[in-house]
N, C-alpha and C positions, 0 to 999 in steps of 0.2 A: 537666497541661494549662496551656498558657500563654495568660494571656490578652490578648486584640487589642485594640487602638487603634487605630482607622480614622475619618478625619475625614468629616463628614455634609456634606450639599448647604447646609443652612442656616446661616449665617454670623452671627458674632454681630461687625458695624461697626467695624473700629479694634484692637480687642485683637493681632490679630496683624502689626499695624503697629508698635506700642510694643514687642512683644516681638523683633521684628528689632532695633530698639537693645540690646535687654539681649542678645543673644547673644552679643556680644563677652567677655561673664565679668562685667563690670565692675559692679560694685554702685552703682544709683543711688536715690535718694528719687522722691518722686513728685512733690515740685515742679521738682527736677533734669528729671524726664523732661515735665512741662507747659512748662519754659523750650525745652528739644529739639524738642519739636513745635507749638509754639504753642495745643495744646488745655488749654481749660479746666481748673484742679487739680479740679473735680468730677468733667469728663469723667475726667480720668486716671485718678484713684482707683475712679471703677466699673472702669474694664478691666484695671487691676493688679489690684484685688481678683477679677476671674472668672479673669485668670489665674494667681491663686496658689489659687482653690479648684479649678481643673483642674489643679493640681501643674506647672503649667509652670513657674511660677517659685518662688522660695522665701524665707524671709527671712536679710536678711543684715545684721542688728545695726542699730546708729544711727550716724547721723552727728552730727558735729560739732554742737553747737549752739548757738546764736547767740543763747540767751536762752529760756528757758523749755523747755518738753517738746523734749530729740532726737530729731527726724526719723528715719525707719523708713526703712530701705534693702531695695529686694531687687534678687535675681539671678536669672539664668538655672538653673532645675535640669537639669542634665544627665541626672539621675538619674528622672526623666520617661516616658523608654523604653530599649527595646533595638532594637538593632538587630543582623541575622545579616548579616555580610558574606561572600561567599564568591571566591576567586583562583582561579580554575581555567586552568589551562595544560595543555600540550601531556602534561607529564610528571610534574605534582604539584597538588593540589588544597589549599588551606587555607582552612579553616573558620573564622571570630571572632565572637566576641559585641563590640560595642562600647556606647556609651552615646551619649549623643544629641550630645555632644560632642566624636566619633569616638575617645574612648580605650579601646583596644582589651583589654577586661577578661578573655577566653581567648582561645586558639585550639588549634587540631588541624590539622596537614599529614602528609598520605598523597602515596604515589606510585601515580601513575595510568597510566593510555595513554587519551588523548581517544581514540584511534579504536574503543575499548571500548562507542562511542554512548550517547546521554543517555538513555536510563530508566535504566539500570543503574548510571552514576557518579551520574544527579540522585538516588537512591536513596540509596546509598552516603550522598553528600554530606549528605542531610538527615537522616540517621540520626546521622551527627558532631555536627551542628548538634545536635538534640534532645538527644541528652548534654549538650553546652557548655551550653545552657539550661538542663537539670534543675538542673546545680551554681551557675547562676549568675544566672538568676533573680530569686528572693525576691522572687515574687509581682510584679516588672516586667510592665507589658505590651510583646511585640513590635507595633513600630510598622513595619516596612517588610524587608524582603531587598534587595539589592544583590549582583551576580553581576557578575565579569568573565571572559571568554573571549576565548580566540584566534583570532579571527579577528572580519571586520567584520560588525555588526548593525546591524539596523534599528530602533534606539533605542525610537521610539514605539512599537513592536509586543513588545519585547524579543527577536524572532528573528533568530538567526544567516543570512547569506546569502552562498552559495556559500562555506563558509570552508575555504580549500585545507587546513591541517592537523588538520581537522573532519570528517573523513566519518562520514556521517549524521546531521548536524547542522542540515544546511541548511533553514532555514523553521522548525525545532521552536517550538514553543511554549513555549519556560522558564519564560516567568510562569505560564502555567494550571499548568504540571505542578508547579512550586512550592507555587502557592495548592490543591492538594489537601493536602500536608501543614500549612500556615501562611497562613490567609487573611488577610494582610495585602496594600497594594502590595508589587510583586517589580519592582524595576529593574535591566536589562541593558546592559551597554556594552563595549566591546573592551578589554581589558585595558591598554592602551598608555592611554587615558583615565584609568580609574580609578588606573592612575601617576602622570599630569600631574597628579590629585588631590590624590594621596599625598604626591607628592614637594613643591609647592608649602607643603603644610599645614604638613610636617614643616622643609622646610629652608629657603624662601621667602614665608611667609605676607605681606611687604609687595610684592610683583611681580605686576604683575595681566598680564603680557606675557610668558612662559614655554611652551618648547616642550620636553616631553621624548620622545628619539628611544631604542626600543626597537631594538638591536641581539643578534639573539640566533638561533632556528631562521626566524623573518621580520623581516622589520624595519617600524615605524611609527612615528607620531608622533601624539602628544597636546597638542593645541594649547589655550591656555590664551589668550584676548585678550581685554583688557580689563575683566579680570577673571572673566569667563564662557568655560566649555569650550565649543568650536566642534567641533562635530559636523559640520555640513553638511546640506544637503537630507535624505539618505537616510542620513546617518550614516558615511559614508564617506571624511569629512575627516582627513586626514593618512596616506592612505595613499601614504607614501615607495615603497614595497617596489617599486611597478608604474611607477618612471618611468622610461623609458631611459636611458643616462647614455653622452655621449662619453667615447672615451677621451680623457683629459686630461694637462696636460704631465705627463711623470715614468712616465705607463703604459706598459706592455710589450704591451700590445693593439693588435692593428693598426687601423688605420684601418678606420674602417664597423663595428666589432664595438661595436654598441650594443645590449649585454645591458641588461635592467632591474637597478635598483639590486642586489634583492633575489638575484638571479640571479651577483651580483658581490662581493657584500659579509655575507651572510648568515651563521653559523655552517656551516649547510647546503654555501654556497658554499665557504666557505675551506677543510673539511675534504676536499672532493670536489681541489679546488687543489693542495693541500698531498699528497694522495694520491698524486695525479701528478707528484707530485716525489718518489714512494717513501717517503712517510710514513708510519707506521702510525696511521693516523686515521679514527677511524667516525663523528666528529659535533663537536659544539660544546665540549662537556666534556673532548676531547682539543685541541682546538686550544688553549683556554687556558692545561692543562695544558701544552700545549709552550711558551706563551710566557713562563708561569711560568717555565719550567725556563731561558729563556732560549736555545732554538734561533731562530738566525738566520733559517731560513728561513719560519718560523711569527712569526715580530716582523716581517720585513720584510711579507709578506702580510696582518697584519692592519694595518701601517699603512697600506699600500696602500687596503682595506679604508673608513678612515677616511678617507682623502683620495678614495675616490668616494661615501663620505655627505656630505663638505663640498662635493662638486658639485651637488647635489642642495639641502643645506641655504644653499649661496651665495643659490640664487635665492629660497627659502623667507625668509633672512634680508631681501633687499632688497623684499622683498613684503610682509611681516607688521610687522618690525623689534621685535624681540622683546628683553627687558633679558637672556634667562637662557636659554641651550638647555643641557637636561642628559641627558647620554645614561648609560642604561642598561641591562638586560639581559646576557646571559650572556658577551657576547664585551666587552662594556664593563669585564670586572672580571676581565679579564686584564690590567690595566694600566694604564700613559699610550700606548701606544703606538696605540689607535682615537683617542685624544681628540688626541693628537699630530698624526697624521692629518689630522681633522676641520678643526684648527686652523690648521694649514699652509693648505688652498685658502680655506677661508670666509674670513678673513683676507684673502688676496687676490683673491678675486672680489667679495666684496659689496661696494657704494660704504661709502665711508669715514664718512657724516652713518650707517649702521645699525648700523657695528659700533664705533662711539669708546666704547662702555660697555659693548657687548657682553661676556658670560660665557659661554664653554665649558664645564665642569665636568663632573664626574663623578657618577651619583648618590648623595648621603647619605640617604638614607631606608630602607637596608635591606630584609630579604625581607618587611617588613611595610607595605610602600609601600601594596601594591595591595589589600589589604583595608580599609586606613585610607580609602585615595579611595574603595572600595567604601561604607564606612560616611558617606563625607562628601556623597556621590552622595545616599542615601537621605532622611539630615536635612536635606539641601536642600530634599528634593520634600516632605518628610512637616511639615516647618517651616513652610512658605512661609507669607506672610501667609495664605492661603486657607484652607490645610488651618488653622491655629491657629483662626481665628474660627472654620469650622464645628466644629472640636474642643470649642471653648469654649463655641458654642452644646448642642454635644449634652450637656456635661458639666451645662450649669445646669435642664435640662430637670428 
């Protein structure tokens, strides 16, 4: 049985304000941290002391001293909680335990079919989970779940809504059906988010302006501005897949065929393309295989491909102005030849003040992007000053 840590209604002033300084890793004193905040070294030392006896933080040796007793340093404990992050896609599911720090201390990936509907994979899924926990544990409490899926949700609810490669997923409930196995928070968001997460944490952690575009069975984007993910009203911020797109110079399309992105540029789309050109291609996995192999007619398609996502991302760039778009997903790591693409129209369409620093890039963050944002998602909400103070008030009770 693992045991929960869930933050109370009643707050204990200040503690989880100081603790947002130490998150950073960085070991300070507590007069360090009264010069930081201009609060009293009395004040400080009661709220560093509630939260090093709530194990939020821990001690981290002395400092330098300046003349009589070395000042006491502490830091952030990572090691505080756990958290279960889960990557659920169209065709593979990965389970991780991380630490409150997002390092991701196991995981488990199975191959799935989403359209198998959620009691049966949320099962599955939590049975993985409950393993990783038995071995990795040691008596941690889980603090939160974090879930990504394909398709768009409505954040505050954690339910998926209408998600084309989701049937029977529409409206579900993931947090309640979660919190029967693990009554802790359970947070939901489209997977293409929990990337923007991942990938900034891992490859960009000083860019608070970062867009990453998911090219693969649909295509979106996880927008990152000003430091904070942009969701949108109902959560359906960045969805590229649904915009029409002219044909533009260089296309073989005729005039007036303004298919949406998705419908153009897709894994989906290229392999249905590339058919019709007598390919033998049933999906996404062979397209890149071809472009691997180096078939011209599968390289010129997918950078076609690329150069109607940089239609799309032109205007995205002159609107947002972002330091970093990085694309990834399935048909992205067939190459340079989507980023080639990309690079050719954004380039010339966006005004020149958006893109003098702009980066195109490929993703670096690996199959372990979208659990890590998974995990980064959680210790946001389960950190925040709020939840800390009432954690620290329930701990002194």
């Amino acid at each position: 049985m693992v045991d929960v840590l869930r933050p109370t209604a009643a707050p204990s002033p200040g503690a989880g304000e100081i603790f947002q300084i130490l998150r950073d890793g960085t070991a300070r004193t507590k007069a360090e941290l009264a010069a930081l905040t201009g609060l009293a070294r009395s004040t400080v030392a009661l709220r560093v002391d509630a939260l090093l006896a709530a194990d939020l933080l821990r001690p981290a040796g002395e400092a330098a001293s300046t003349g009589g007793r070395p000042p006491a340093r502490v830091a952030f404990n990572p090691r505080a909680g756990l958290v279960l992050a889960v990557d659920l896609g169209a065709t593979h599911a990965t389970v991780a335990v991380a630490d409150l720090a997002g390092m991701i201390l196991d995981a488990r990936t199975r191959a799935i079919d989403i359209a198998d509907g959620p009691e049966p994979l949320l099962d599955t899924i939590l049975a993985d989970a409950a393993e990783l926990l038995a071995t990795t544990a040691d008596g941690l409490p889980l603090v939160g779940v974090g879930i990504g899926v394909p398709g768009p949700v409505e954040h505050s609810t954690g339910r998926p809504t209408n998600p084309p490669i989701m049937p029977g997923w529409d409206r579900f409930d993931i947090p309640a059906y979660v919190q029967r196995t693990f009554d802790v928070p359970v947070l939901v968001d489209n997977d293409v988010n929990i990337l923007a997460l991942g990938e900034q944490a891992t490859s960009w952690p000083r860019v608070d302006d970062l867009i990453f575009v998911k090219v693969s069975t649909g295509i979106g984007a996880g927008i990152i501005a000003g430091g904070q993910l942009q969701r949108g009203a109902q959560g359906s911020a960045g969805d590229m897949g649904h915009v029409q797109v002219p044909a533009g110079a260089g296309s073989t399309r005729p005039p007036g065929d303004e298919r949406d992105l998705e419908a153009l540029a897709s894994g989906s789309a290229l392999a249905i393309a590339l058919r019709a050109e007598g390919l033998d291609v049933r999906g996404a996995s062979d397209v890149v295989e071809l472009v691997r192999a180096g078939n011209p007619t599968a390289i010129e398609a997918t950078r076609q491909a690329g150069r109607d996502v940089g239609e799309v991302l032109a205007t995205v760039v002159n609107l947002l102005n972002p330091s970093i778009i990085v694309l990834g997903g399935s048909i992205a790591r067939a190459g340079e030849h989507l980023l080639a693409g990309v690079r050719e129209v954004v380039y010339r369409r966006s005004i020149p003040l958006a893109t003098q620093h702009l980066a195109i890039v490929q993703s670096q963050a690996g199959d372990r992007a979208a659990v890590l944002g998974a995990a980064i998602m959680v210790a946001r909400e389960v950190l925040s000053p709020a939840s800390v103070d009432g954690y620290v008030a329930a701990k002194a009770r």
